[in-house]
N, C-alpha and C positions, 0 to 999 in steps of 0.2 A: 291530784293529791296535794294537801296543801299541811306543810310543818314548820314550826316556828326555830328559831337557831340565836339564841341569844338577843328575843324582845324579836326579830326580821322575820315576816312571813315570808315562802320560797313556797312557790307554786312550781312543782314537778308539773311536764307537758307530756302527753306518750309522743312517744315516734312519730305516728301514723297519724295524731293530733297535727305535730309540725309539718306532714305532708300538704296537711288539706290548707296549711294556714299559707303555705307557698314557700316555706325555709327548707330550705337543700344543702349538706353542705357547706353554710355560716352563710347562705347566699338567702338574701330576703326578697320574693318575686313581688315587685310594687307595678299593679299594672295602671297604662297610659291614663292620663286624669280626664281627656278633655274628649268630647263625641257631640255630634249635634250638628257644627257647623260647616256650611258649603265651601268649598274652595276650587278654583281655575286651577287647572293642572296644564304643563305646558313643556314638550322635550327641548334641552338647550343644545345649541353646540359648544355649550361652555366657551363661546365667545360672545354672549348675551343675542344669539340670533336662533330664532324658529327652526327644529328641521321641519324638516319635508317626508323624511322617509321611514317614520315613524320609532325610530330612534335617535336617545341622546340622554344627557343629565336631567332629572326629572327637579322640575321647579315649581311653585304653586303661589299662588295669590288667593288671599281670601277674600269674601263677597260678606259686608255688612252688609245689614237692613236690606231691605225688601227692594230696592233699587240697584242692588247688586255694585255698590260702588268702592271699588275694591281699598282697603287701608292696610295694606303690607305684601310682602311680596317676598320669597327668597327661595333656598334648598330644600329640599325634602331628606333629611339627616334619617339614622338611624346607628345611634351611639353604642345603643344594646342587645344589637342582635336582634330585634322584632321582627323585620319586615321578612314576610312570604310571599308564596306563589300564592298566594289568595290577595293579599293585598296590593301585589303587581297587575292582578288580574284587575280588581276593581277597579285601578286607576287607569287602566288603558280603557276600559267599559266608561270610567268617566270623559274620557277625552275620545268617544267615539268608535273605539276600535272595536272588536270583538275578544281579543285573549291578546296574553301576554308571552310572545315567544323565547325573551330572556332576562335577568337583571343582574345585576352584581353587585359590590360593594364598590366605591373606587376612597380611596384616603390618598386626600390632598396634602401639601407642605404648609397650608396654612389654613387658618379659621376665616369660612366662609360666612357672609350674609345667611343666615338662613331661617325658615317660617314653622317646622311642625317635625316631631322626632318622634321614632318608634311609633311606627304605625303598626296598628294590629285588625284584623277584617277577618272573621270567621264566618263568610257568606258571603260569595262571589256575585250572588243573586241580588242582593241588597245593593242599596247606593254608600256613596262614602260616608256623608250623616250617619251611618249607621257602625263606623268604623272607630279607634278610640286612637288617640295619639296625646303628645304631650307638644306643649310648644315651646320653643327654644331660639336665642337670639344667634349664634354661630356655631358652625359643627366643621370637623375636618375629614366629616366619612360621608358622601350622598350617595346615590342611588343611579347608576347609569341600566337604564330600563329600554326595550325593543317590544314596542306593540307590533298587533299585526291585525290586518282586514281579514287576511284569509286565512281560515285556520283547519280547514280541511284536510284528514288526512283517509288514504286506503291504506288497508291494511293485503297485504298477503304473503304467503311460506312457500319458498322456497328448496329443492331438493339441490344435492350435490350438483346437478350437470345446471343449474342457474336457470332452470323452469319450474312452474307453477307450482310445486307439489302433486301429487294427487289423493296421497295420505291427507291425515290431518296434523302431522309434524314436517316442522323444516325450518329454511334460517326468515327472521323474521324482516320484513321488511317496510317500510312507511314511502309513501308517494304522496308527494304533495299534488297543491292547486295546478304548480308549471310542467307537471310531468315526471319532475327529479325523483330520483327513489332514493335511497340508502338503509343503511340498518340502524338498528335499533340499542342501544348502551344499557347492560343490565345497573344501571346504577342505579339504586333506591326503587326497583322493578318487583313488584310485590304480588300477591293473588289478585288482588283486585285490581291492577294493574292489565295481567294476563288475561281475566273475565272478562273485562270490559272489552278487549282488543280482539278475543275469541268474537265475542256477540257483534262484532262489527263484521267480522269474515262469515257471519251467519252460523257461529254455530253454538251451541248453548250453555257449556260448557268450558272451563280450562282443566287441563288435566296433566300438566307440567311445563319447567321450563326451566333453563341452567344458561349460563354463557356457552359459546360453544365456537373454538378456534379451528377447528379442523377439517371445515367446508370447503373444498378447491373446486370453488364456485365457475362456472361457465354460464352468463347468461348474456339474454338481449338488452341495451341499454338504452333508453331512451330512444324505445321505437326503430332504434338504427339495425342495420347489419352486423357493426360491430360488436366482437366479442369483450365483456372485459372480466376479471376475477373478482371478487371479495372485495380483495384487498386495495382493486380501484373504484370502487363504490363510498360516494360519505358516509358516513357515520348521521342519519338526517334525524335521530334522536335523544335525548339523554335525559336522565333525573325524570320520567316518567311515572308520576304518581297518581292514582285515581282516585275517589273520595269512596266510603265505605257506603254513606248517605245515599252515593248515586249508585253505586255495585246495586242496593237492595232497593230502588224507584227505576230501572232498567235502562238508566240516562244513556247517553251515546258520549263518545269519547271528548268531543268538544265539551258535552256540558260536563262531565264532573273529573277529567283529569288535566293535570297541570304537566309540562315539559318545557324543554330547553333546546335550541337550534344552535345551540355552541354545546360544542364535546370538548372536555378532557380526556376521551375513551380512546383506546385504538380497538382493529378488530378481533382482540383475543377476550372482549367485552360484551362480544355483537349474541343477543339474545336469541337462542334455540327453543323454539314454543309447540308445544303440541296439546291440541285442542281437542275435544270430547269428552263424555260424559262416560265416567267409570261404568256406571249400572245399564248402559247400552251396550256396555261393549266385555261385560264380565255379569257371570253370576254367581252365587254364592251357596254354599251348603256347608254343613256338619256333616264329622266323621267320628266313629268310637275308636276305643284302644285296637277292636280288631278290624278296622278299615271299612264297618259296614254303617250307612248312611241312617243317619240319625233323621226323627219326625222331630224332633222337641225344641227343637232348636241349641242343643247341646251339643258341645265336642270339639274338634280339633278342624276349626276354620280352614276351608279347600274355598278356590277361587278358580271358574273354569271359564276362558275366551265362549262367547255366543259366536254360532258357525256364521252368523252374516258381520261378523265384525272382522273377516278374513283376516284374524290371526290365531293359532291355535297353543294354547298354553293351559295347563292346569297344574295347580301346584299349593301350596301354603302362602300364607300372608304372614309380613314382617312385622314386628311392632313398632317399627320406625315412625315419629308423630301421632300415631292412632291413640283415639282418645275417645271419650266418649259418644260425642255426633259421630262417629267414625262407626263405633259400634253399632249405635240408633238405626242407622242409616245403611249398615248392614243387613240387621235383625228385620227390618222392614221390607226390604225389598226380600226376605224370604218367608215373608209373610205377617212375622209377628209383630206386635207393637212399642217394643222398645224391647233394648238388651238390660237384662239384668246388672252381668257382670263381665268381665272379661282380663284375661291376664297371659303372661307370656308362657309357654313351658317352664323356661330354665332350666336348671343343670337336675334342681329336685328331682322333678317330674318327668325329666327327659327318660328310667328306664322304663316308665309305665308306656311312654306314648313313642318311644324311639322306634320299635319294629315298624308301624306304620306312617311314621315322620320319613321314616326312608324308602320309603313308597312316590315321595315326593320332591320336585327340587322347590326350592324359595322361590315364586315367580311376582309376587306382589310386594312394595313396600310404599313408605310414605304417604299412606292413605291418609289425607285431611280435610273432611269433610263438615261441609257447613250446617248450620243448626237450625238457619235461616232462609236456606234459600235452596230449595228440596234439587236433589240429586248432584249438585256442585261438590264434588269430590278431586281434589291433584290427588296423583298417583305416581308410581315410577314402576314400568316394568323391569329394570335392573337395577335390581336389587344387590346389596352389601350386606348382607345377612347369612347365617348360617342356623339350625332350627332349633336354637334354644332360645331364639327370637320368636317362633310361631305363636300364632294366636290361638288359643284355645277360649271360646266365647259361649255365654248362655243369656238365651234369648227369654221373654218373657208375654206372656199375654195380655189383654188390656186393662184387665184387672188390677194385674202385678204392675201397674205401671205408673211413676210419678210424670206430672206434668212436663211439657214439652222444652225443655231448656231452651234458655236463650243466647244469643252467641253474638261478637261485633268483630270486625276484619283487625 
């Protein structure tokens, strides 16, 4: 909208105009000017000498012309916060390694020599040319960065007595290349996080996960005799992120997540994961006001354990997160093609449905199901809910049905 104010035209902006323009806040996002060109990457001991051990202060040299002869050479700054786990990743990929085990910020007491600032890299796959930064003659923040050759990790769960599991919940834990094991740090630990780490243990499915301090763990430790708890196991992961890109191309945990082999966590952080596939292990039907089982796909959502999923539960579903793919993804697996509608009791409707609400206890909540990736449902079998949470849902046939929504992590 544009009005004038004594001779001065004043262009009003919407809101949601200044999102897309990059202003937040009075803050104006100007991204890095400069992309295209090669540069030598190189860890220092910040005493101008090479490591060895695939960490130190990340330093770069650029390559002119096609002779590759280098004209400048300094820090790898980042002033404003840019740099990520994508772009730590690429520069250890440029300098041979495979992935990027850690980075930091470190701020010096004075202004350093330095070559290129605020790097940004949205594709690990790509080479650096492909990356944008800005160049800058001194900075007093670089980049102490730890690649690594081997990035191999196993995954497995753990029960109380510090053996294998034999469920598909337990405490979670990472083994590296040397044998080392430890746990895992819920920090920045997401679905796609948990998906990815399931489908490494073989199984298809995440189906929840929380921190969990309460394990008085007894297991074998490095192959030995000796016993140790929890609480003498490292912590061998933290800031564990996976990319959504890879969750829906079925990538393995090298290729599409990023982590950190230094921890701020202790073990009251350490990750409780259980793995499986809701609609394997539950199924689903409709009930009326008088408790008799609906064809139509209408009524008061019951959720019963399948007998080979050896646990036996039937009861109502919470409305905790459940959202549409939630519903979709119900309706379907009882056959129809998408849910119409769906909504909670509440206190309204509680005296029409209440005699057969108490037929039941709450056994299901937190259902959050994918839109995109068939039968990937978390769940929580304890639930926090009382039934004027329950779901009362109406399912719909192909006809009555709009097209397949789309959904991203």
């Amino acid at each position: 909208m544009i009005f004038s104010i004594r001779n001065h035209m004043v262009l009003l902006v919407p809101c949601f105009l200044l999102g897309l323009l990059g202003i937040s806040d009075g803050y104006i996002y100007v991204p890095p000017k400069y992309t295209g060109s090669d540069f030598k990457f190189w860890l220092d001991n910040n005493n101008g000498d090479l490591t060895s051990n695939g960490a130190g202060i990340l330093k770069a040299k650029l390559y002119a012309d096609d002779d590759r002869t280098a004209d400048g050479n300094g820090t790898v700054c980042d002033t404003d916060n840019r740099f990520t786990d994508e772009a730590a990743t690429v520069i250890c990929k440029a300098m041979g390694y495979k992935c990027a085990e850690n980075w930091k910020l470190e701020t010096t007491s004075a202004n350093l020599p330095a070559l290129i600032d605020n790097v940004e890299c949205t594709n690990t796959s790509l080479p650096f040319r492909r990356c944008r930064y800005d160049r800058i003659d001194t900075c007093n923040r670089e980049i102490s960065l730890k690649c690594s050759s081997r990035c191999d990790y196993e995954f497995s769960l753990l029960n109380s007595e510090g053996t294998k599991s034999k469920s598909k919940s337990g405490l979670l834990v990472a083994s590296n290349y040397n044998g080392m094991r430890g746990t895992v740090c819920d920090d920045n630990f997401d679905k796609a996080a948990a998906l990815t780490i399931c489908r490494e243990m073989g199984h298809t499915c995440a189906a929840s996960w929380s921190s969990r301090n309460d394990m008085d763990l007894e297991q074998t430790y490095d192959d030995s005799e000796k016993k140790a708890s929890e609480q003498d196991m490292p912590i061998m992961l933290d800031d564990v992120t996976c990319s959504a890109k890879g969750v829906l191309q079925n990538e393995t945990f090298v290729e599409s997540c990023f982590w950190k082999t230094e921890s701020d966590c202790d073990h009251s952080e350490d990750i409780y994961l259980t793995c499986g596939c809701m609609l394997e292990e539950f199924k689903f039907s409709t009930v009326d006001k008088n408790n008799e089982a609906t064809t139509n796909g209408k009524g008061l959502l019951i959720v019963e354990s399948k007998s080979e999923s050896g646990t036996e539960l039937k009861g109502t579903v919470c409305d905790d997160l459940f959202d549409e793919s939630s519903a979709d993804t119900i309706c379907k697996s009882m056959g129809f093609a998408c849910s119409k509608s769906f909504k909670s009791v509440g206190e309204r409707r509680s005296a029409a449905w209440g005699d057969v609400q108490r037929k039941y206890p709450v056994v299901l909540a937190e259902v959050d199901c994918h839109a995109q990736i068939q039968g990937q449902c978390s769940f929580s079998t304890d639930p926090i809910c009382d039934h004027s949470e329950d779901i009362l849902i109406r399912c719909g046939t192909e006809d009555q049905c709009p097209e397949t929504p789309t959904e991203s992590f």
